[in-house]
TORKOL-4160 file (C-alpha; in steps of 0.2 Angstrom, whole numbers, padded with zeros to 4 digits, m for minus):
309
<pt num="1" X="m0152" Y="m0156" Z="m0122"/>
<pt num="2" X="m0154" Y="m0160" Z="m0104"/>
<pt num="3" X="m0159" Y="m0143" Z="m0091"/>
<pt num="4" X="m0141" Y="m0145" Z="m0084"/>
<pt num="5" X="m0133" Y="m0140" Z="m0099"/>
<pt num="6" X="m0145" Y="m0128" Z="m0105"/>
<pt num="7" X="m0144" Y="m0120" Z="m0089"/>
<pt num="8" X="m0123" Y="m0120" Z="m0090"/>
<pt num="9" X="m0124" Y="m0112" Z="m0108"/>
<pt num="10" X="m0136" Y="m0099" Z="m0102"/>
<pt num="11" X="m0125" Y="m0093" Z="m0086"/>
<pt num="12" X="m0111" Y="m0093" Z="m0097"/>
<pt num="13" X="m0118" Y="m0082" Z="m0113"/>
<pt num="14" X="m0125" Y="m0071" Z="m0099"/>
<pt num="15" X="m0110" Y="m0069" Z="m0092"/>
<pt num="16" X="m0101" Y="m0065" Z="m0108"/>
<pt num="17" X="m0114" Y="m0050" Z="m0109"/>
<pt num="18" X="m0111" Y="m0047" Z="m0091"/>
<pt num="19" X="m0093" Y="m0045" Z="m0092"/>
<pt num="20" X="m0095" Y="m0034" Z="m0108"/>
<pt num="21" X="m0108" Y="m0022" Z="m0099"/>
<pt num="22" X="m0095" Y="m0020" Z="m0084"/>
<pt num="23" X="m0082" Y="m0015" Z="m0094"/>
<pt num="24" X="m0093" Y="0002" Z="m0098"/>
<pt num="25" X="m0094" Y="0006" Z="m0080"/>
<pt num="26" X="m0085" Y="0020" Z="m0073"/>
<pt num="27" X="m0077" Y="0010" Z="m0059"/>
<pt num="28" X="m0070" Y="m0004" Z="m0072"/>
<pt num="29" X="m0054" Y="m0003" Z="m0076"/>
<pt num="30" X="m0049" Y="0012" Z="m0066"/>
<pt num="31" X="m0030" Y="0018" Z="m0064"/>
<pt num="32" X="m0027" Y="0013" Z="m0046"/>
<pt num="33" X="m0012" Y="0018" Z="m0039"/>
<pt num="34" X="m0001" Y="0002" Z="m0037"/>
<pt num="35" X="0004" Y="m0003" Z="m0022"/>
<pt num="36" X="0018" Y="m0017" Z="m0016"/>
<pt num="37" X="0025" Y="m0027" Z="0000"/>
<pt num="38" X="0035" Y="m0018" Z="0014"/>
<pt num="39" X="0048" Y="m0031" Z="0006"/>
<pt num="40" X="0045" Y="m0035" Z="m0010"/>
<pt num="41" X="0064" Y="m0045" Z="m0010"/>
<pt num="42" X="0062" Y="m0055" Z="0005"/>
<pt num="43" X="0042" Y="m0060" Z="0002"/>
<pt num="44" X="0034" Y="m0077" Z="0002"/>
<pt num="45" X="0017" Y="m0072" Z="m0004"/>
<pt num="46" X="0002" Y="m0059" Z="0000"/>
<pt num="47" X="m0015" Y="m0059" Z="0000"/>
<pt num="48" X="m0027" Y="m0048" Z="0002"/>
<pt num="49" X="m0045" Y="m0051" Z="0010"/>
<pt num="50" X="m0060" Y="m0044" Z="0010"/>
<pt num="51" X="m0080" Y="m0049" Z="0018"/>
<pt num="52" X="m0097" Y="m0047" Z="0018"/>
<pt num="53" X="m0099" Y="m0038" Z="m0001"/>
<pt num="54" X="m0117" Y="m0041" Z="0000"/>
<pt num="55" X="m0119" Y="m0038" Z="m0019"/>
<pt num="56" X="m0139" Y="m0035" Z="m0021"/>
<pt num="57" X="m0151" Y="m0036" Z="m0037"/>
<pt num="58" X="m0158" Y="m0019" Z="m0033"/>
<pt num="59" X="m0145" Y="m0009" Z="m0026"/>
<pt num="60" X="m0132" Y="m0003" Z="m0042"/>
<pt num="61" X="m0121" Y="0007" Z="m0030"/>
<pt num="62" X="m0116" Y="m0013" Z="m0022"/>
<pt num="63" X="m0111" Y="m0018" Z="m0042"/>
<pt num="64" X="m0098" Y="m0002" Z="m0042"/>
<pt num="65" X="m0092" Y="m0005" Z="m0026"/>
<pt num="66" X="m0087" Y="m0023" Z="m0030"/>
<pt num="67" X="m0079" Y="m0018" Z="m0045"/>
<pt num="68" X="m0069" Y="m0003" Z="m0037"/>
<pt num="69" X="m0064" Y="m0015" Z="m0023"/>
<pt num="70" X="m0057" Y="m0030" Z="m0032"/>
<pt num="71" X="m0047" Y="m0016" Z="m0044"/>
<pt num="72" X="m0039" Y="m0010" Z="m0031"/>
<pt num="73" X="m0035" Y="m0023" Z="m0024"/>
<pt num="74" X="m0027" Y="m0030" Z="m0042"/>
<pt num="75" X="m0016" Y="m0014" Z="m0040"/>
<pt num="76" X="m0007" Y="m0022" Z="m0027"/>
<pt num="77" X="0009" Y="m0029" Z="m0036"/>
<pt num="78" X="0016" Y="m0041" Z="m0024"/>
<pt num="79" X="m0003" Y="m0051" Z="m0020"/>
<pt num="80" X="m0006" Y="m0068" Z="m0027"/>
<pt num="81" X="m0024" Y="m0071" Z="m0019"/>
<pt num="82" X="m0038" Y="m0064" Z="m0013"/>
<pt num="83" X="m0048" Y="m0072" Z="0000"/>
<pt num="84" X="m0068" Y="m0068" Z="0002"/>
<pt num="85" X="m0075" Y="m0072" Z="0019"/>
<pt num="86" X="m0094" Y="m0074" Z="0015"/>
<pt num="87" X="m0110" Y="m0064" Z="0013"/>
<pt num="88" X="m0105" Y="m0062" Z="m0005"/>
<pt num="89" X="m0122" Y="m0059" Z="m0009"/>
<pt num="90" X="m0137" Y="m0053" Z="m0002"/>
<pt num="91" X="m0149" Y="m0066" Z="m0004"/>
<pt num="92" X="m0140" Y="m0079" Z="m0014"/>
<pt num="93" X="m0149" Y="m0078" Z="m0027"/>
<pt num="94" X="m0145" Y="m0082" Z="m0045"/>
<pt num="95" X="m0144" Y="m0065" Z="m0053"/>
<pt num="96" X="m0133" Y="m0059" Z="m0038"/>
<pt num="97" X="m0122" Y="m0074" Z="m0038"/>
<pt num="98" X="m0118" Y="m0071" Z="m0058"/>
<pt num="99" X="m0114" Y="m0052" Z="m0056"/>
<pt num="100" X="m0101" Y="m0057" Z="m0043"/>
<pt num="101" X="m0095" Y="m0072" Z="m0051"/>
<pt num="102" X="m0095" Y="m0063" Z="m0066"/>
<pt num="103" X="m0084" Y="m0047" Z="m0060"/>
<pt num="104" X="m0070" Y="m0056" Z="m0051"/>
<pt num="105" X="m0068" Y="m0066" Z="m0067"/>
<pt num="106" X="m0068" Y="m0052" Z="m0079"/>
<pt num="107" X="m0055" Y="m0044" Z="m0064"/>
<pt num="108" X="m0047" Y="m0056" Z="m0062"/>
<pt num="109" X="m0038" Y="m0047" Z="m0044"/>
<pt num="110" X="m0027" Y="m0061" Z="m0042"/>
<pt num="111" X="m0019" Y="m0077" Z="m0047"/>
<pt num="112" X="m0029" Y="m0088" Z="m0035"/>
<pt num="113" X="m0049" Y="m0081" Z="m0030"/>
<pt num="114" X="m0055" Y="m0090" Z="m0014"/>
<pt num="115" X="m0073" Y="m0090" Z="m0011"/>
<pt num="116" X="m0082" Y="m0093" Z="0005"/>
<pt num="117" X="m0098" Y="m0095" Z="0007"/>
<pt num="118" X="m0109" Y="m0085" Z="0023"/>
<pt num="119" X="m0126" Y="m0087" Z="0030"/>
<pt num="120" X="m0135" Y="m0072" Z="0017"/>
<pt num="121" X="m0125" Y="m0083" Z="0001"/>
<pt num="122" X="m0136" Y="m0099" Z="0006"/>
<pt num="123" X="m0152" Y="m0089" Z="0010"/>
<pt num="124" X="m0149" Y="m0083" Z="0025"/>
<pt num="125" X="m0165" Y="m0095" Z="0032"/>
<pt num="126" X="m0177" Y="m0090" Z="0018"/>
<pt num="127" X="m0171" Y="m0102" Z="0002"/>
<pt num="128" X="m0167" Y="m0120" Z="m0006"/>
<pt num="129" X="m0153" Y="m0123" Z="0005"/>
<pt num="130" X="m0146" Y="m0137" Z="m0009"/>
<pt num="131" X="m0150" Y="m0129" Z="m0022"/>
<pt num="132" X="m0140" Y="m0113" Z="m0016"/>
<pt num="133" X="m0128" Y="m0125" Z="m0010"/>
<pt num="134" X="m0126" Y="m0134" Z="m0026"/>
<pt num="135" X="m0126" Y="m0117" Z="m0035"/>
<pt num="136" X="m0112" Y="m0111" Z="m0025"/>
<pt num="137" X="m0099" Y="m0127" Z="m0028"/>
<pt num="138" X="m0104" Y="m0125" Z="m0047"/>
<pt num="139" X="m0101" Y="m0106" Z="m0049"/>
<pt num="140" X="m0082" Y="m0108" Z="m0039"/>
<pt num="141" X="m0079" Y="m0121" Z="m0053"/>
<pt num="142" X="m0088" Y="m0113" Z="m0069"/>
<pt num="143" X="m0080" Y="m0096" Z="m0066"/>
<pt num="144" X="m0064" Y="m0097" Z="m0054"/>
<pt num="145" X="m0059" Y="m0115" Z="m0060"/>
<pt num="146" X="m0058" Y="m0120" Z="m0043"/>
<pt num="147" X="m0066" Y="m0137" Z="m0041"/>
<pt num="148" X="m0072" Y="m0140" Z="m0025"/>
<pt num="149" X="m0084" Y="m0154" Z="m0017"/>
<pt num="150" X="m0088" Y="m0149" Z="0000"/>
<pt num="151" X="m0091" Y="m0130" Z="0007"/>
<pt num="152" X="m0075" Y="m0131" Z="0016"/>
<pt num="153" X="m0058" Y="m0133" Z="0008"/>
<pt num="154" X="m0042" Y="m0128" Z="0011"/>
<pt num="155" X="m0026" Y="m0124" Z="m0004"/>
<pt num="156" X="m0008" Y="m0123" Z="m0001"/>
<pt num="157" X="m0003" Y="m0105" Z="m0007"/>
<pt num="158" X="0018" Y="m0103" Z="m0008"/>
<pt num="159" X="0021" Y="m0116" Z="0005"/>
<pt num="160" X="0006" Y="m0108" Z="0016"/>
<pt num="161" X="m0010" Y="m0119" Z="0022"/>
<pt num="162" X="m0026" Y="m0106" Z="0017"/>
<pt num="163" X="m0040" Y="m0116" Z="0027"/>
<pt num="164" X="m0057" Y="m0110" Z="0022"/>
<pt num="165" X="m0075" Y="m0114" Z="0034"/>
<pt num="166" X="m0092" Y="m0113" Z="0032"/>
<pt num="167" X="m0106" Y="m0116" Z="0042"/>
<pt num="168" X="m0116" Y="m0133" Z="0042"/>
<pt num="169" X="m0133" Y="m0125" Z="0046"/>
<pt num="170" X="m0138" Y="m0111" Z="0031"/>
<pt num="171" X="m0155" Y="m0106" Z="0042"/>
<pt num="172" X="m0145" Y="m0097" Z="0058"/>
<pt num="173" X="m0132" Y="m0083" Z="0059"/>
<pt num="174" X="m0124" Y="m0094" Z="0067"/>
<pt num="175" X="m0109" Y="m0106" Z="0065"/>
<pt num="176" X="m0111" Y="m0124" Z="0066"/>
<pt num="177" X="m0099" Y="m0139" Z="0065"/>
<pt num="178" X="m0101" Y="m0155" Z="0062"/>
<pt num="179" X="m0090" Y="m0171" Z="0068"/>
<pt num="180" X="m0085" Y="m0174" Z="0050"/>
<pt num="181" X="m0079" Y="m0154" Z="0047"/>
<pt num="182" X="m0070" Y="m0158" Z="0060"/>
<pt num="183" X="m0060" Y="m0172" Z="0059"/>
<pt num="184" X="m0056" Y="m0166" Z="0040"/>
<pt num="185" X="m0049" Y="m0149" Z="0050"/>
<pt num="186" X="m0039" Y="m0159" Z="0062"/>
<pt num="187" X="m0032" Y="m0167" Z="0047"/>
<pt num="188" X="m0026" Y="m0153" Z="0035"/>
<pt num="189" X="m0020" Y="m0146" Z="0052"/>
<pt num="190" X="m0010" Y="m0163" Z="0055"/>
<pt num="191" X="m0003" Y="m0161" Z="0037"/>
<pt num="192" X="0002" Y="m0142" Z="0038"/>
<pt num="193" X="0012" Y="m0147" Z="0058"/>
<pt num="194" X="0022" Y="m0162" Z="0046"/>
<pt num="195" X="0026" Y="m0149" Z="0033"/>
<pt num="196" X="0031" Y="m0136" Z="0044"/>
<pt num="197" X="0018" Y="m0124" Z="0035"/>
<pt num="198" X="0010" Y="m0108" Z="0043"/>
<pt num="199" X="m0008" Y="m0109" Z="0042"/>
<pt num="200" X="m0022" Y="m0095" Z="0039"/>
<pt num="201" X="m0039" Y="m0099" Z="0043"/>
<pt num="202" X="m0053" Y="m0090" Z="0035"/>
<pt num="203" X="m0075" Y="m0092" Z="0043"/>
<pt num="204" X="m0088" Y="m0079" Z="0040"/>
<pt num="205" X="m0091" Y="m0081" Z="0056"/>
<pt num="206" X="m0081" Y="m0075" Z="0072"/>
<pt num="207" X="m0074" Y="m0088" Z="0084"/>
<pt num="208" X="m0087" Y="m0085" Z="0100"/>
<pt num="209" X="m0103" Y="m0090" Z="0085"/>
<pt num="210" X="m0100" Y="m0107" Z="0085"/>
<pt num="211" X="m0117" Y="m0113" Z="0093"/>
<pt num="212" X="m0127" Y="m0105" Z="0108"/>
<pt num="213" X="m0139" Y="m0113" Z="0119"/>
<pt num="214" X="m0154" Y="m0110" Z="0105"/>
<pt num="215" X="m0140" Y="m0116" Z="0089"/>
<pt num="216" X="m0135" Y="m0131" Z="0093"/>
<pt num="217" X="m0118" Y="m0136" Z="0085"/>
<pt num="218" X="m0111" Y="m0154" Z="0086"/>
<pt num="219" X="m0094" Y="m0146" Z="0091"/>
<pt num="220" X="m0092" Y="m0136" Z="0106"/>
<pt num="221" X="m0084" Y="m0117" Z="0103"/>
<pt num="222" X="m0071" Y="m0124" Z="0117"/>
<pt num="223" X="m0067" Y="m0139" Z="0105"/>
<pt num="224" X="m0063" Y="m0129" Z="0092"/>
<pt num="225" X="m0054" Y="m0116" Z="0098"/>
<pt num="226" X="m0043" Y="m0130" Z="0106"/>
<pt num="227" X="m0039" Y="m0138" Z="0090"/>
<pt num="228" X="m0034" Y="m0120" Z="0082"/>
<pt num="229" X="m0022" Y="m0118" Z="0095"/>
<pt num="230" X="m0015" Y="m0135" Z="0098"/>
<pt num="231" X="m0011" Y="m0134" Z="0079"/>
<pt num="232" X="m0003" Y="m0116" Z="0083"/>
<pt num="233" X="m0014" Y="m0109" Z="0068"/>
<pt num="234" X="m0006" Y="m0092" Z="0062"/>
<pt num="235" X="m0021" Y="m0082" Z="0060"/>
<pt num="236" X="m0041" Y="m0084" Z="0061"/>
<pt num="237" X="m0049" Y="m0071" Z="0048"/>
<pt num="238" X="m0068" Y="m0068" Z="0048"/>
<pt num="239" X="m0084" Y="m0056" Z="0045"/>
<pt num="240" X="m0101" Y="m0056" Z="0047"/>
<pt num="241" X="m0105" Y="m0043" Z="0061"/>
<pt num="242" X="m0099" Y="m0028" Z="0051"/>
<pt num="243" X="m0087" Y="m0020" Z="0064"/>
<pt num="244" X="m0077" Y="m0003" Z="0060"/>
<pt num="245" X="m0063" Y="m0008" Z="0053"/>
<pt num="246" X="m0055" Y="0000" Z="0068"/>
<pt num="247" X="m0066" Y="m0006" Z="0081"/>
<pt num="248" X="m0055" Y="m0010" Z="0096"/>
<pt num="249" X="m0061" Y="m0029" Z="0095"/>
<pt num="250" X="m0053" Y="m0032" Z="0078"/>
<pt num="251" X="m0039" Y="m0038" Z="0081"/>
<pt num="252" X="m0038" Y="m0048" Z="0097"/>
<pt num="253" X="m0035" Y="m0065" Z="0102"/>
<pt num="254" X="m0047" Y="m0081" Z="0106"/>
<pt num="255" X="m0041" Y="m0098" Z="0112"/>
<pt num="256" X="m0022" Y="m0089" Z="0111"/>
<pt num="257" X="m0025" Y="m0088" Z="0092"/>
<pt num="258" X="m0023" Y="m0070" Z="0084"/>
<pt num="259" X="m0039" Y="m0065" Z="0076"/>
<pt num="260" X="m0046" Y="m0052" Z="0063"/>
<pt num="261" X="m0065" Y="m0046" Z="0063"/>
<pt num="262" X="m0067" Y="m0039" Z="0045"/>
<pt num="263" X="m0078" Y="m0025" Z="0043"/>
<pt num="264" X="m0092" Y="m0024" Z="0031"/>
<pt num="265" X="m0079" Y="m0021" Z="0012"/>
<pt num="266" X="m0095" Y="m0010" Z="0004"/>
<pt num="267" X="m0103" Y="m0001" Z="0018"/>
<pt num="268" X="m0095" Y="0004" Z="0034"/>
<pt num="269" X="m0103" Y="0014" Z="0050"/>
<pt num="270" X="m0089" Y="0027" Z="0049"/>
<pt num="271" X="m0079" Y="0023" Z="0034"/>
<pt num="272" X="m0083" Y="0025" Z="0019"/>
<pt num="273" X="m0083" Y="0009" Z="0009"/>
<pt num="274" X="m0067" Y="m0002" Z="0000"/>
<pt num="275" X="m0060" Y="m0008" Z="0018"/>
<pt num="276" X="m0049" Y="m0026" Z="0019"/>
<pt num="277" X="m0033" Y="m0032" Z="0024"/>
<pt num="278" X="m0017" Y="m0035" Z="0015"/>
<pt num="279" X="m0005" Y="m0050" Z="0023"/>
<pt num="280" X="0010" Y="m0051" Z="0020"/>
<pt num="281" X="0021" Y="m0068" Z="0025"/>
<pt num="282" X="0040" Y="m0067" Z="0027"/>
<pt num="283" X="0051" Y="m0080" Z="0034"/>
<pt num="284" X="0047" Y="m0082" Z="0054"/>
<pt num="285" X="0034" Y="m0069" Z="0053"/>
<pt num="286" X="0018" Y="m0062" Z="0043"/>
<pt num="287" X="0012" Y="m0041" Z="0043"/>
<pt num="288" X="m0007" Y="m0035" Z="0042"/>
<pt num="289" X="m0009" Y="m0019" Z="0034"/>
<pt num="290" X="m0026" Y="m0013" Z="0033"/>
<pt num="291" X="m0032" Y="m0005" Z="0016"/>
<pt num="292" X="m0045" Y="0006" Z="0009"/>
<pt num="293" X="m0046" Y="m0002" Z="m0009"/>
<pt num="294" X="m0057" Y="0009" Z="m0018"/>
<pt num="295" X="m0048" Y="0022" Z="m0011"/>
<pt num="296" X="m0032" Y="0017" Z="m0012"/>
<pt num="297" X="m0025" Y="0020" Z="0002"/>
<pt num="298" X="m0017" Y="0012" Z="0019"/>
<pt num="299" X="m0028" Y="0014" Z="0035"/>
<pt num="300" X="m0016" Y="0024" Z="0047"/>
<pt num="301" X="m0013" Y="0015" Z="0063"/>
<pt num="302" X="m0017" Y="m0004" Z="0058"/>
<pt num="303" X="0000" Y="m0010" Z="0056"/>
<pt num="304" X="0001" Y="m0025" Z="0065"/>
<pt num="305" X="0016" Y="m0039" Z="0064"/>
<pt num="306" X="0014" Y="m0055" Z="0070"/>
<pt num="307" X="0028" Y="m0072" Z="0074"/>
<pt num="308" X="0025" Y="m0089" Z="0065"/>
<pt num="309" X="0027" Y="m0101" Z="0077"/>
C-alpha cells in the first residue's frame, strides 16, 4: 500500500475517533438559541464569517471555543455558508489541522464551509511550506468535499461571487500577490460584471498589508485596490490583526471599497470570545450584523446596510 494512502486511511479513522470524542464535549451539540434574517421572505442568501480561530495542540479551551463557535453559528436558520478567513490553526500542524477539519465536519454549520488559509495555517515562517500547502488543499477536499487546486478560489453562492485570497509568501505576515493571482482575480471579477453578480471578497490579511518596503509583492497595494474598485466589489472581509470587534477601524473603506477587519473569533482584548459577522444580501443591498456565536447574541450597535452597486 503506497504512504499516500496509508496516510488518507489513517486521517480518516482518526477522524472518525475524533468526531466521536467531540460529541462528549460540553460545548457539542448545545441548544443554541436560533436565530434568522431581518427578512427571512425577501432573502437571497446569508453567510456568516468568522477568522483567526487559532485552534492550538496544547490549549483545550481553543477546541471548545471552535466547537461553541461553529454551533452557534449553525443556529442561524437563514445561513447557507460560513466563511473562515485564515489563521485557522496555530502552527499548521497536522494534529491542529484534523481537530478543525474534523469539528466543522462533524458540525457541519452550513451547507457550503469555505476555508482560507493565513500565515500561522502555512507555518507562520517556521515549516515545509509544500508540505503545509499540500496538506491544506487535501484536507478542503477530504473533509469539506471542496476540491480545490490553487490557494485561491472563488464559488458562486445564490447568484453571489465569494472570492477567496491567500498570500503567495507563507514566511511574512504579510500579503503578497503574484501576476498570475492577479490576472485569475481580474478574470472572476470580469465574469461576475457580465453576470451582473455582487461579489464578496474574503483575505486574511487587510488591504494596506499587501507588500512593504522590506515584503516585496509583485502587485502593488495601489494595483490591487484599483482592480477591487473598478470591479465595484461589494465588500472586502479580513483578519489577521486581531482588532475589537468594535474598534473604530473595522468598518471603513480602502480604495472606495467597504471593508470589515474581523477580530480574533476565540480571544478578544475586551470581548469575550464567539465574535463574527452575519451578511445578509437582498435585492439591491446586503446588512452586516455582528454576532457573539457562543453567546448567542447580536453585538449592539454594529448594524450596518450597505447598496449593491
Amino acid at each position: 500500500m503506497e504512504l499516500g494512502t496509508v496516510v488518507l486511511f489513517l486521517k480518516q479513522v482518526f477522524s472518525t475517533l475524533l468526531s466521536l470524542l467531540m460529541m462528549m464535549s460540553p460545548a457539542f451539540g448545545s441548544n443554541a438559541e436560533s436565530y434568522s434574517a431581518k427578512n427571512s421572505e425577501e432573502l437571497i442568501t446569508s453567510f456568516a464569517v468568522v477568522s483567526d480561530i487559532h485552534v492550538e495542540t496544547n490549549n483545550p479551551e481553543s477546541y471548545d471555543n471552535l466547537y461553541a463557535v461553529l454551533e452557534g453559528i449553525k443556529a442561524g436558520e437563514d445561513i447557507t455558508t460560513t466563511v473562515y478567513t485564515g489563521d485557522n490553526t496555530m502552527n499548521g500542524q497536522i494534529l491542529e489541522s484534523v481537530f478543525f477539519y474534523s469539528a466543522v465536519k462533524a458540525i457541519m454549520p452550513a451547507e457550503n464551509n469555505f476555508v482560507l488559509a493565513g500565515n500561522h495555517d502555512f507555518g507562520n515562517g517556521d515549516g515545509d511550506y509544500e508540505r503545509l500547502r499540500a496538506n491544506y488543499l487535501a484536507n478542503n477536499a477530504l473533509y469539506l468535499g471542496n476540491v480545490i487546486e490553487k490557494e485561491y478560489y472563488y464559488r458562486v453562492v445564490d447568484g453571489c461571487y465569494m472570492i477567496m485570497l491567500c498570500s503567495e509568501d507563507p514566511g511574512t505576515s504579510y500579503f503578497t500577490m503574484g501576476s498570475e493571482q492577479f490576472q485569475w482575480l481580474k478574470g472572476v471579477l470580469e465574469e461576475a460584471k457580465q453576470a451582473d453578480a455582487p461579489v464578496f471578497v474574503f483575505n486574511h490579511f487587510p488591504l494596506r498589508y499587501l507588500g512593504t518596503q522590506a515584503v516585496k509583492s509583485e502587485i502593488t497595494v495601489d494595483e490591487f485596490g484599483k482592480l477591487l474598485s473598478d470591479y465595484d466589489v461589494e465588500l472586502y472581509v479580513h483578519g489577521h490583526i486581531h482588532n475589537n470587534v468594535d474598534g473604530p477601524d473595522n468598518f471603513f473603506k480602502s480604495y472606495g471599497v467597504d471593508c470589515i477587519n474581523l477580530g480574533r473569533v476565540t480571544e478578544c482584548t475586551e470581548y469575550e470570545a464567539g465574535n463574527g459577522i452575519v451578511v445578509e444580501v437582498y435585492d439591491g443591498e446586503f446588512v452586516v450584523r455582528a454576532r457573539d456565536f457562543i453567546k448567542g447574541e447580536w453585538i449592539e450597535g454594529l448594524e450596518y446596510t450597505y447598496t449593491i452597486d
